[in-house]
DSSP file (Angstrom, degrees, kcal/mol; ACC not computed):
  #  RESIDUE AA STRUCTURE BP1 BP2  ACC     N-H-->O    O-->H-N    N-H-->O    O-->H-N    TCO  KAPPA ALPHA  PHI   PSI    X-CA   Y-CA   Z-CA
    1    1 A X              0   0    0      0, 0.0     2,-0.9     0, 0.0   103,-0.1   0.000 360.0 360.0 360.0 131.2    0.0    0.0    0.0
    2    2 A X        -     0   0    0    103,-0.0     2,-0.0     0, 0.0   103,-0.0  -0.656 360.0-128.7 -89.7 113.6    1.2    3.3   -0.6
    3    3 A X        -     0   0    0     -2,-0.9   102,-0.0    99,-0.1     2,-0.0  -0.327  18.5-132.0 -56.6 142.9    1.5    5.6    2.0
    4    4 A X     >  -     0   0    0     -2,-0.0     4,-1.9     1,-0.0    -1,-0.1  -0.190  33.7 -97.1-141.6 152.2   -0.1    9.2    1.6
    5    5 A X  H  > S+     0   0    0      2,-0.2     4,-0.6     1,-0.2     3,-0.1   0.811 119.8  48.8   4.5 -87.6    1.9   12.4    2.6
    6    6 A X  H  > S+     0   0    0      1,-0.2     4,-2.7     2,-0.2     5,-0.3   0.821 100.9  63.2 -76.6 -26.9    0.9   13.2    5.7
    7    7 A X  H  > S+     0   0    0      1,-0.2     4,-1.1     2,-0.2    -1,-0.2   0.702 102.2  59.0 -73.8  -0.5    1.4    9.5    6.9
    8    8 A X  H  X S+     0   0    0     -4,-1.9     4,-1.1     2,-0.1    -1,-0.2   0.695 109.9  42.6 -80.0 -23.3    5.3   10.1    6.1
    9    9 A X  H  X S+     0   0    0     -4,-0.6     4,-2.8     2,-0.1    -2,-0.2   0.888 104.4  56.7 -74.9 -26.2    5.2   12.5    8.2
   10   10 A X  H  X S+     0   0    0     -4,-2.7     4,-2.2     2,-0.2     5,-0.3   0.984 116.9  45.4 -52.4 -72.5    3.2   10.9   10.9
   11   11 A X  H  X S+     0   0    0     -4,-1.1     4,-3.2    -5,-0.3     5,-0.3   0.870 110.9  49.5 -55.2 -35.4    6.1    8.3   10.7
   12   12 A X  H  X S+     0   0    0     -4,-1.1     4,-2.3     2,-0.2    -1,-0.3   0.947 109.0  47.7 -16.8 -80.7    8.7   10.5   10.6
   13   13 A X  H  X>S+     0   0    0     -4,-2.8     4,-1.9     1,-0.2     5,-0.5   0.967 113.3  55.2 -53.4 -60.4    7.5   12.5   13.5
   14   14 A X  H  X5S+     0   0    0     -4,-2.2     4,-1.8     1,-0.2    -2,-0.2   0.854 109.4  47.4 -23.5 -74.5    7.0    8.8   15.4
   15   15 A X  H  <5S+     0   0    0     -4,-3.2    -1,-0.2    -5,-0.3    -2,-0.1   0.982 110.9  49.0 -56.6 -62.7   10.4    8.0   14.7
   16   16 A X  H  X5S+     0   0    0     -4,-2.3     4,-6.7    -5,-0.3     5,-0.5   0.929 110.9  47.3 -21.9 -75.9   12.0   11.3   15.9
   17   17 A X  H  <5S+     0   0    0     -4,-1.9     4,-0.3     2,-0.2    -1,-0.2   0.763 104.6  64.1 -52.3 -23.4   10.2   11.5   19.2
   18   18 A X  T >X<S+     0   0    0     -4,-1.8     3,-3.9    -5,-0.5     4,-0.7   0.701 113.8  37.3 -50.0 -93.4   11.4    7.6   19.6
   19   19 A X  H 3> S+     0   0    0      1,-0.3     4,-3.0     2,-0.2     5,-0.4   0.411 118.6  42.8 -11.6 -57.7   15.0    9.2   19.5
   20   20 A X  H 3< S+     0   0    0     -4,-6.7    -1,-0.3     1,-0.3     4,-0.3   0.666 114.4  53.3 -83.6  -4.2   14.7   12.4   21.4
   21   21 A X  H <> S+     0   0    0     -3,-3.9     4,-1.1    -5,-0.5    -1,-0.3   0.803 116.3  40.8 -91.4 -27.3   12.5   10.5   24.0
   22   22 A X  H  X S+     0   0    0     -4,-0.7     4,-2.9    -5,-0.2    -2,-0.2   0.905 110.6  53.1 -78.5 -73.5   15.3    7.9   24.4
   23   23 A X  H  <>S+     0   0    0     -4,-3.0     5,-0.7     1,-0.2     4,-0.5   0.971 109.0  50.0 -53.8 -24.7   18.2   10.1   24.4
   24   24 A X  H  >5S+     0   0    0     -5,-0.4     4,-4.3    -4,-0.3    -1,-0.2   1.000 109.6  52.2 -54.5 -52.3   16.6   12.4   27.3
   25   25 A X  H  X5S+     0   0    0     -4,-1.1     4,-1.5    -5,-0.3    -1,-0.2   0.875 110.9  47.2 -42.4 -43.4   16.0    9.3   29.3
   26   26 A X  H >X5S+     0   0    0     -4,-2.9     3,-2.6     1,-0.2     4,-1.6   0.949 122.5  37.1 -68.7 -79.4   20.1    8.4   28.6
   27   27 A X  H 345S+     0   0    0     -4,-0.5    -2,-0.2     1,-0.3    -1,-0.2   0.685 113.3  54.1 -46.2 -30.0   21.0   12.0   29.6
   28   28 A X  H 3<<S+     0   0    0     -4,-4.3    -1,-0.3    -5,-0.7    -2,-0.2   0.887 112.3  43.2 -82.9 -23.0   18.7   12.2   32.0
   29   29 A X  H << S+     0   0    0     -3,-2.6    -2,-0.2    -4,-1.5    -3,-0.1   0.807 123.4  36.5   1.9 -80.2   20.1    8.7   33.8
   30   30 A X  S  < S+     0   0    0     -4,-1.6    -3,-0.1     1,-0.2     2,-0.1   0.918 105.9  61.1 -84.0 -79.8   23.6    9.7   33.4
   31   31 A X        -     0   0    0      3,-0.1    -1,-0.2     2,-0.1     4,-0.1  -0.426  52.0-165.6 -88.5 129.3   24.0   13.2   34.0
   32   32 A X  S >  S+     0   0    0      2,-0.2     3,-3.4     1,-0.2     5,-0.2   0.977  87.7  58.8 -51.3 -82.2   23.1   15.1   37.4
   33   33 A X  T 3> S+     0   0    0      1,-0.3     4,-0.9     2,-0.2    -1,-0.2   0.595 102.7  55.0 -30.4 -41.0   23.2   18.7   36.1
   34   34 A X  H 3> S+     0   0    0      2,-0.2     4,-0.9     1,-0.2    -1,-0.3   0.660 104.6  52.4 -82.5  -5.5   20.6   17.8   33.7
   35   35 A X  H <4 S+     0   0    0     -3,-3.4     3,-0.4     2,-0.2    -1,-0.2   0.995 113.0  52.3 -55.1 -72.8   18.2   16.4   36.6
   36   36 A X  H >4 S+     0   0    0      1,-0.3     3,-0.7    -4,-0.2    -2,-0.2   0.513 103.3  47.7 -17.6 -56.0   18.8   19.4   37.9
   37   37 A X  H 3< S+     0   0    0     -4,-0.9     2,-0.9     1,-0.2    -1,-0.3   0.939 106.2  56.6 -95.2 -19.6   18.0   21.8   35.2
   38   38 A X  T 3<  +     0   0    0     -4,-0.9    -1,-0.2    -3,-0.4     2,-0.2  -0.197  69.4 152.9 -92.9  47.1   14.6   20.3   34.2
   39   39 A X    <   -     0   0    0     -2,-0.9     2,-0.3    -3,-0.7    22,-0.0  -0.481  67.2-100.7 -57.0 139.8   12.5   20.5   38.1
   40   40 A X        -     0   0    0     -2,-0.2    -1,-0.1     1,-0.1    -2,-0.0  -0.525  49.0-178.8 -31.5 121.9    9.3   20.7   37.0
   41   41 A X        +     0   0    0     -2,-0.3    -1,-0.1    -3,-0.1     2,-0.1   0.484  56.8  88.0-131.5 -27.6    8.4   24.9   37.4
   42   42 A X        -     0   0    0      2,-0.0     2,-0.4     0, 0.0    -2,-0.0  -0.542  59.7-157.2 -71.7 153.4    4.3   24.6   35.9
   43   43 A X        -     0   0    0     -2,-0.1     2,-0.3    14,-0.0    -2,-0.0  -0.867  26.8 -88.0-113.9 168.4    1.4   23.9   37.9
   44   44 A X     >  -     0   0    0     -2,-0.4     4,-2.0     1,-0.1     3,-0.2  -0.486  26.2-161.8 -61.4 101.2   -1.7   22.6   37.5
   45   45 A X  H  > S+     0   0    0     -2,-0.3     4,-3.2     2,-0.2     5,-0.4   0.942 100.9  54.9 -53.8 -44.7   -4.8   25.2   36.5
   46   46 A X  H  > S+     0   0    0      1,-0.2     4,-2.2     2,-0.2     6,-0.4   0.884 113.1  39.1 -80.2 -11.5   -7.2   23.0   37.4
   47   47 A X  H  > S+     0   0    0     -3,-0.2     4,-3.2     3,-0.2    -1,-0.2   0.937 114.7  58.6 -62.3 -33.1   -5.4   22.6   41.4
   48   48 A X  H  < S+     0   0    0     -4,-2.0    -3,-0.2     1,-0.2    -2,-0.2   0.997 114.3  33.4 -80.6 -62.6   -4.7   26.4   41.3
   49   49 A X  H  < S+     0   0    0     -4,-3.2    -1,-0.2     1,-0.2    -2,-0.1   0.822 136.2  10.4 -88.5  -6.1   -8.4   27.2   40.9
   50   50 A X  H  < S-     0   0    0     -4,-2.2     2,-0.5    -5,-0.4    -2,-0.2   0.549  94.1-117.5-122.2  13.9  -10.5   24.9   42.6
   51   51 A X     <  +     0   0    0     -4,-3.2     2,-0.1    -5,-0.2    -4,-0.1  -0.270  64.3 141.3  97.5 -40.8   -8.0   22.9   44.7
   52   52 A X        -     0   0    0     -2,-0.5     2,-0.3    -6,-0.4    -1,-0.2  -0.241  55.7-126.7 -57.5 117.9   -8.6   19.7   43.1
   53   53 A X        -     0   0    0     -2,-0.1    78,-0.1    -6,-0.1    -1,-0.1  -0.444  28.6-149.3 -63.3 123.8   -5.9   17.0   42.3
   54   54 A X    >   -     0   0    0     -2,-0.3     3,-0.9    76,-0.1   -10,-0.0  -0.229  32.4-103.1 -51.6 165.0   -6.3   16.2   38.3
   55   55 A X  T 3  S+     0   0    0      1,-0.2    26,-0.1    -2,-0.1    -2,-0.1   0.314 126.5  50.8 -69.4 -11.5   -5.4   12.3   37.0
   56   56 A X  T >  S+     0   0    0     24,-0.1     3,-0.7     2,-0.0     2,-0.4   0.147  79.0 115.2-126.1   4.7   -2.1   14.4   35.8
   57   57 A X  T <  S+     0   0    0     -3,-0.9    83,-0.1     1,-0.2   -14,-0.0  -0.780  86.7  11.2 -85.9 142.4   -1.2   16.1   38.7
   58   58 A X  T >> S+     0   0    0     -2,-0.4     4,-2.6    81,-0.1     3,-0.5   0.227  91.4 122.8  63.3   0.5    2.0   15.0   39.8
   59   59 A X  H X>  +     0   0    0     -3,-0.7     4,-5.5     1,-0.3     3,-0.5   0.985  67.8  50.3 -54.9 -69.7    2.9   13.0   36.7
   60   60 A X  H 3> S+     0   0    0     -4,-0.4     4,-1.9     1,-0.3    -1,-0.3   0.766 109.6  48.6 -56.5 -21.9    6.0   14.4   35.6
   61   61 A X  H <> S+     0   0    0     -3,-0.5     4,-1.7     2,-0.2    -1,-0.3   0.748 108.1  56.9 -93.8 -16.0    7.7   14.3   38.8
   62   62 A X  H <X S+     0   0    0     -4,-2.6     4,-2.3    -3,-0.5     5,-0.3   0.869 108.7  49.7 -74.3 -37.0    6.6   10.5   39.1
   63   63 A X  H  X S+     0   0    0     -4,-5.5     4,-0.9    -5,-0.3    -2,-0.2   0.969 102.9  57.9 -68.7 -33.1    8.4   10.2   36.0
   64   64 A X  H  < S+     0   0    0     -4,-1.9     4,-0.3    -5,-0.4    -2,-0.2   0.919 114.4  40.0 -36.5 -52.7   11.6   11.9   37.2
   65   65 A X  H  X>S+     0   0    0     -4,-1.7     4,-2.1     2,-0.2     5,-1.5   0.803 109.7  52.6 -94.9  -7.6   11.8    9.4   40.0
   66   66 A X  H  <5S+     0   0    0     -4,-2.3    -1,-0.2     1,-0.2    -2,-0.1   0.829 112.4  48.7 -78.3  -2.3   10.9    6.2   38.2
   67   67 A X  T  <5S+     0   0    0     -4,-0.9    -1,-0.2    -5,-0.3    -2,-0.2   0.645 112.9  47.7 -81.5 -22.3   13.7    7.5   35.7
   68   68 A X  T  45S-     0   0    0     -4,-0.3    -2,-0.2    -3,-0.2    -3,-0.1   0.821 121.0-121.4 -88.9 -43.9   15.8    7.9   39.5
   69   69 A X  T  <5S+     0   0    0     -4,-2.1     2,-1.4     1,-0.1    -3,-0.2   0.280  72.8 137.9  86.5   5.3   14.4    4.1   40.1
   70   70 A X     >< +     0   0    0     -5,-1.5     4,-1.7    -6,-0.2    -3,-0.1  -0.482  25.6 169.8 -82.7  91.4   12.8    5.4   43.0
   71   71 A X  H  >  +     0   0    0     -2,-1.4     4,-0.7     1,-0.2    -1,-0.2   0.575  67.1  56.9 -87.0  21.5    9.6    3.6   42.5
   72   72 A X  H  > S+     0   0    0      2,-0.2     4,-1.2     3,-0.1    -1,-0.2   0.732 103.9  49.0-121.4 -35.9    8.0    4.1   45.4
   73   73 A X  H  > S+     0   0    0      2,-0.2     4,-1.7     1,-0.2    68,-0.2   0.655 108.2  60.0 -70.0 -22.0    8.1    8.0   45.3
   74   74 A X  H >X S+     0   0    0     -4,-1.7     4,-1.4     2,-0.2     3,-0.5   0.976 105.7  43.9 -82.9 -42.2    6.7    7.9   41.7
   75   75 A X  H 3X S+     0   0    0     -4,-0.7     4,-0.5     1,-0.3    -2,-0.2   0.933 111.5  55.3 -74.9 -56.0    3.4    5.9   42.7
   76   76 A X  H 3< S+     0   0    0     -4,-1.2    -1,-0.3     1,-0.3    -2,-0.2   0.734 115.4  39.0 -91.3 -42.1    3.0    8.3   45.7
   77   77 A X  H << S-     0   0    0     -4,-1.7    -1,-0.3    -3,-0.5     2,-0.3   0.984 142.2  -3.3 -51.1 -77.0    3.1   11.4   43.3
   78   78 A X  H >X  +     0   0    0     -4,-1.4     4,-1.2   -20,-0.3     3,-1.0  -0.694  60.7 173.3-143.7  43.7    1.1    9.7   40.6
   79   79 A X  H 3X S+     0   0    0     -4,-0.5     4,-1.1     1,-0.3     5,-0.5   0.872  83.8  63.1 -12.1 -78.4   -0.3    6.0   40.5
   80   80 A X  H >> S+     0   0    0      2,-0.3     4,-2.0     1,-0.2     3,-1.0   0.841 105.1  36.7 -23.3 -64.2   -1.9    6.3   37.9
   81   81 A X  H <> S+     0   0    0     -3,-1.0     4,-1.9     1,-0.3     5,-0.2   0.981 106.2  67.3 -67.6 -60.8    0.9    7.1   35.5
   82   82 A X  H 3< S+     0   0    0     -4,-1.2    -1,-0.3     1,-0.2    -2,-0.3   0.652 110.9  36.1 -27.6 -30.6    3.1    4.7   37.0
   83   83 A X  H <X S+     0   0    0     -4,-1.1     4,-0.7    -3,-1.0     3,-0.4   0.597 110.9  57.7 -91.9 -31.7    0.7    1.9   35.8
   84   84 A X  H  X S+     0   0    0     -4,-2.0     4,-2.4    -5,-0.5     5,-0.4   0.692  89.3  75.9 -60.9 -23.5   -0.2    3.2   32.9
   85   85 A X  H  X S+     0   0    0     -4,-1.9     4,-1.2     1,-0.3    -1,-0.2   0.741  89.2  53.6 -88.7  -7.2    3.1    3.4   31.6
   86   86 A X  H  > S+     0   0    0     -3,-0.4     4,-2.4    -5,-0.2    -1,-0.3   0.934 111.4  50.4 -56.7 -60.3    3.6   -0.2   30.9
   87   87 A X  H  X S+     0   0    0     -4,-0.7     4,-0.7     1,-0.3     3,-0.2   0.952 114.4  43.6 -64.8 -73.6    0.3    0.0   28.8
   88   88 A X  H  X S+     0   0    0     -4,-2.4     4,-2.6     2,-0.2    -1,-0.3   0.777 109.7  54.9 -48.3 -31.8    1.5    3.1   26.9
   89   89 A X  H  X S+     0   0    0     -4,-1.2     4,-2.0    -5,-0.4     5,-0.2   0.996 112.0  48.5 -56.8 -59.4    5.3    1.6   26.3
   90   90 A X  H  < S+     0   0    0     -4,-2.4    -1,-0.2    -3,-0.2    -2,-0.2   0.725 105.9  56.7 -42.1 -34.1    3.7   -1.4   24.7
   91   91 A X  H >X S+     0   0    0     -4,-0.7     4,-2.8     2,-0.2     3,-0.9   0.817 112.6  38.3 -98.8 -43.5    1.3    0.6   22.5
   92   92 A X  H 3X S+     0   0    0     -4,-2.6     4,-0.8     1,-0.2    -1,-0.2   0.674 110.0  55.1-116.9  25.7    3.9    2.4   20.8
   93   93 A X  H 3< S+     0   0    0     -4,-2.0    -1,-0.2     2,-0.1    -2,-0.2   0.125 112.4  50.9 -79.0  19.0    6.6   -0.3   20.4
   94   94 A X  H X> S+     0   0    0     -3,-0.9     4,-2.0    -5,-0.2     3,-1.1   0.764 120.3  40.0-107.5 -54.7    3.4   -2.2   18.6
   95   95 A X  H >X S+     0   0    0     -4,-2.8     3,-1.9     1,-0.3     4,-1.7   0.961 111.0  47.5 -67.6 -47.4    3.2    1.0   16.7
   96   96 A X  H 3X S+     0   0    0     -4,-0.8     4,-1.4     1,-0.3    -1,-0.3   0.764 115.4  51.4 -41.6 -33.2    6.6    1.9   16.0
   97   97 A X  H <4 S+     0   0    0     -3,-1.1     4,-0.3     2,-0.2    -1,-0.3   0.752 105.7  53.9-100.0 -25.0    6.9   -2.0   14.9
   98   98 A X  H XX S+     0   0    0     -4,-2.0     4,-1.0    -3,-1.9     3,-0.6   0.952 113.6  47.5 -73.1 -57.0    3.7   -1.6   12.5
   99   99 A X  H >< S+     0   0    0     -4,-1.7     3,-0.7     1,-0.2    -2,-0.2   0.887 110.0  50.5 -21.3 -60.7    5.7    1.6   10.8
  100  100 A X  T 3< S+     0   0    0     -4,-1.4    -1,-0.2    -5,-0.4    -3,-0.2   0.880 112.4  44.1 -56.0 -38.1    8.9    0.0   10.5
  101  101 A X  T <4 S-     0   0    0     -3,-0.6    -1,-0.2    -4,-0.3    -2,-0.2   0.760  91.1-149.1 -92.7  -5.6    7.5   -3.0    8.7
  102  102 A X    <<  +     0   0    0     -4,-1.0    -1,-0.2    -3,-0.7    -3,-0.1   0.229  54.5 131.9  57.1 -10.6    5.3   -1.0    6.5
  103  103 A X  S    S+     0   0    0     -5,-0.2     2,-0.2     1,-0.1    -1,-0.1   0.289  72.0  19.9 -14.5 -17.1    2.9   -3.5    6.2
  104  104 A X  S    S-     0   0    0     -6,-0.3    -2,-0.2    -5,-0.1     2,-0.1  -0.973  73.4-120.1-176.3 169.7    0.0   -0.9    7.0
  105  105 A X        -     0   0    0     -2,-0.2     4,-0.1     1,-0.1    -6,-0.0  -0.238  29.5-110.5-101.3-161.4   -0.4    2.3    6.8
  106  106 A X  S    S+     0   0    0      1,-0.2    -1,-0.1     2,-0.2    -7,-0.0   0.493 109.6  64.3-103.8  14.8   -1.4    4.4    9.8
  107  107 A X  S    S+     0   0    0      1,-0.1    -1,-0.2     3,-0.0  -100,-0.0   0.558  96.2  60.4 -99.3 -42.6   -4.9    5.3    8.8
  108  108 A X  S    S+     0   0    0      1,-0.1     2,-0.6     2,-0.1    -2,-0.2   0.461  81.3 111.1 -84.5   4.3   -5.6    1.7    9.1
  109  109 A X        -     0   0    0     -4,-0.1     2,-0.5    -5,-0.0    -1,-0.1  -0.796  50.0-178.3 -59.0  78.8   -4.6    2.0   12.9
  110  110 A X        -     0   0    0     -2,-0.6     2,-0.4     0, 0.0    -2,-0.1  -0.691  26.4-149.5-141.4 117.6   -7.7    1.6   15.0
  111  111 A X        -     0   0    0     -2,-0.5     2,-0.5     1,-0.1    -2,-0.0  -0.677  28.1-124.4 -83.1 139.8   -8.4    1.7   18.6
  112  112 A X     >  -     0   0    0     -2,-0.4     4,-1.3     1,-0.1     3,-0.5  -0.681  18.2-131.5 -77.4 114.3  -11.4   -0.6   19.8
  113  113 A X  H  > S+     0   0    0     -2,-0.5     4,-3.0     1,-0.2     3,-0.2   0.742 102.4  66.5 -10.0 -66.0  -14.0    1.2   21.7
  114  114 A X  H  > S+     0   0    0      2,-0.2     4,-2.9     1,-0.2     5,-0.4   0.825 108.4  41.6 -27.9 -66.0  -14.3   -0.8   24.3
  115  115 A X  H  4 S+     0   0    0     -3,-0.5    -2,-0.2     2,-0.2    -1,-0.2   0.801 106.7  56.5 -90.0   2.9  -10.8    0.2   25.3
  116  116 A X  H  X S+     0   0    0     -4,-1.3     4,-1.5    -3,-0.2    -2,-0.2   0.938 117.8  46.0 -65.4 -63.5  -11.0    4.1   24.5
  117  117 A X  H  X S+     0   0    0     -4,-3.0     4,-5.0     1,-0.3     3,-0.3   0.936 108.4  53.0 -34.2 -54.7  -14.1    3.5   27.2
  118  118 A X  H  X S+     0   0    0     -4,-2.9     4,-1.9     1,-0.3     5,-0.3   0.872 106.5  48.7 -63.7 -23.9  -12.4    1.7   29.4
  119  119 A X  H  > S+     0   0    0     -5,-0.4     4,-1.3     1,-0.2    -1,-0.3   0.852 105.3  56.5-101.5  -8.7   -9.6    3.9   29.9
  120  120 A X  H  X S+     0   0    0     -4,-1.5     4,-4.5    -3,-0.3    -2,-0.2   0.830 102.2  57.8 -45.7 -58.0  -11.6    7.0   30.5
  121  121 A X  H  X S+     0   0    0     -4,-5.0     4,-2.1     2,-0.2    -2,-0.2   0.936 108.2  51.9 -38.7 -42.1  -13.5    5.2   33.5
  122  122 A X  H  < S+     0   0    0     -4,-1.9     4,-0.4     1,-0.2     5,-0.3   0.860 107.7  50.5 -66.0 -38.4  -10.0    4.8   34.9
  123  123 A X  H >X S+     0   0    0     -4,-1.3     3,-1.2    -5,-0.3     4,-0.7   0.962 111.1  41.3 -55.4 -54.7   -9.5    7.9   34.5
  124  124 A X  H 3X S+     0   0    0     -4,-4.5     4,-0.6     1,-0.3    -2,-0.2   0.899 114.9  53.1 -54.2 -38.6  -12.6    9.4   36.2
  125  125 A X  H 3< S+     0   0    0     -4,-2.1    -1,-0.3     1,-0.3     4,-0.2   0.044 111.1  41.3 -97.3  25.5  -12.6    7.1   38.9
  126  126 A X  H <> S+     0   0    0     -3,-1.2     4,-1.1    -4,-0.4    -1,-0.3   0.040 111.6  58.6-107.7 -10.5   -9.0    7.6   40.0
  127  127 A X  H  < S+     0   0    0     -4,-0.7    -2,-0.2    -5,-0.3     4,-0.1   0.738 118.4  34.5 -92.1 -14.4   -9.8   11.5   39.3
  128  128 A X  T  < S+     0   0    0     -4,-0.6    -3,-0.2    -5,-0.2    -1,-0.1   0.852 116.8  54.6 -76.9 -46.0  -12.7   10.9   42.1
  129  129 A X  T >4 S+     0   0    0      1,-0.2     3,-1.4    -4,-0.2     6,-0.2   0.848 102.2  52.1 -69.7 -56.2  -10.8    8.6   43.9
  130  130 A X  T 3< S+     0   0    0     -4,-1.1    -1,-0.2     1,-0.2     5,-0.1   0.869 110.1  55.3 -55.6 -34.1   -7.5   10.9   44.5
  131  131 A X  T 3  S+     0   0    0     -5,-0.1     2,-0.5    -4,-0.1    -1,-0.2   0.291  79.6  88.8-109.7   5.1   -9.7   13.7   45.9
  132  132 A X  S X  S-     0   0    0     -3,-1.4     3,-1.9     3,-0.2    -4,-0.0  -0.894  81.0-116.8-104.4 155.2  -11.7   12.5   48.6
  133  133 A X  G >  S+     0   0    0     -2,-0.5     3,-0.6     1,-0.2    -1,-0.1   0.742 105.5  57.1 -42.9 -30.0  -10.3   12.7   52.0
  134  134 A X  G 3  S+     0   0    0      1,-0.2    -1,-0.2     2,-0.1     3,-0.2   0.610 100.7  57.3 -87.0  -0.1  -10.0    9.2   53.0
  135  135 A X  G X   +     0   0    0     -3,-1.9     3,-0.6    -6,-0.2    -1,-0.2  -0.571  68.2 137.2-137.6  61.2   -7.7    7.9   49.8
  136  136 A X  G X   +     0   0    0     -3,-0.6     3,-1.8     1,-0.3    -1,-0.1   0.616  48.7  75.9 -86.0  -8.2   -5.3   10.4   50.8
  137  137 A X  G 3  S+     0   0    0      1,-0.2    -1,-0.3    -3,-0.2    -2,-0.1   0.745  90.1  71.0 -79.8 -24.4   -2.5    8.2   50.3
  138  138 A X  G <  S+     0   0    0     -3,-0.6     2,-0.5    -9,-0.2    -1,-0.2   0.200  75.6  89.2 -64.8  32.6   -3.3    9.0   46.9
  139  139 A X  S <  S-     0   0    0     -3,-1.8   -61,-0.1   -61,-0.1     3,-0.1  -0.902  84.2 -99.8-112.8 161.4   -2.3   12.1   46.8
  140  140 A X        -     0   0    0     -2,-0.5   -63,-0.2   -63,-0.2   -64,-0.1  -0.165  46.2-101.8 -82.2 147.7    1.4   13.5   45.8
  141  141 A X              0   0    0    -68,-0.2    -1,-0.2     1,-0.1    -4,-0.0  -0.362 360.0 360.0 -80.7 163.1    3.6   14.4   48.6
  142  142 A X              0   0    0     -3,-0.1    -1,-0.1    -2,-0.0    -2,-0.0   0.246 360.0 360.0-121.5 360.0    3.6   18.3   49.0
């Protein structure tokens, strides 16, 4: 099948973001300074104006320490991502390995319903879940 324009770029861009997401990972590994210069400095609109922890609050600094190996500080920022990221790693070596082989194009790439659903639910109910008092152990250390 011949692939259309914009799906050369699609793959393109795929491949790219592989790279620069690997080498950040190396450098971020290896070299302290560069721990260092990329702290997290945004916050969250939706904490700032009603208080309330989002499914994405704390994410990026639970990926700073599972990148440390500290797994135990990333789930206490973030659960959520921390489990998820297995799911997500898988999904785009599957893709990255349907690109490569050219065997289809990326139009013909199709998410089931069923799991589109499913992972919205998780979402809401861990975006309920984090924010009542009593499942305070999910929330990110302050």
């Amino acid at each position: 099948m011949k692939s259309t324009a914009l799906e050369s770029y699609l793959e393109k861009g795929l491949l790219v973001f592989m790279i620069l997401v690997a080498a950040g990972g190396f450098f971020f590994v290896v070299c302290e300074p560069f721990r260092e210069m990329i702290r997290p400095t945004h916050h969250c609109l939706l904490h700032e104006t009603t208080g309330l922890l989002c499914p994405a609050c704390g994410g990026t600094r639970a990926m700073m320490y599972l990148l440390r190996c500290d797994l135990l500080m990333a789930v206490r920022y973030n659960p959520l991502m921390v489990a998820l990221l297995p799911v997500f790693l898988y999904a785009l070596t599957r893709l990255t390995k349907i690109v490569l082989a050219r065997n289809r194009s990326l139009a013909q790439i199709q998410l089931s319903p069923f799991w589109a659903w499913s992972l919205l639910a998780l979402v809401i109910i861990f975006l309920i879940a984090r924010n009542i008092p009593y499942f305070n152990y999910l929330w990110y250390p302050w």
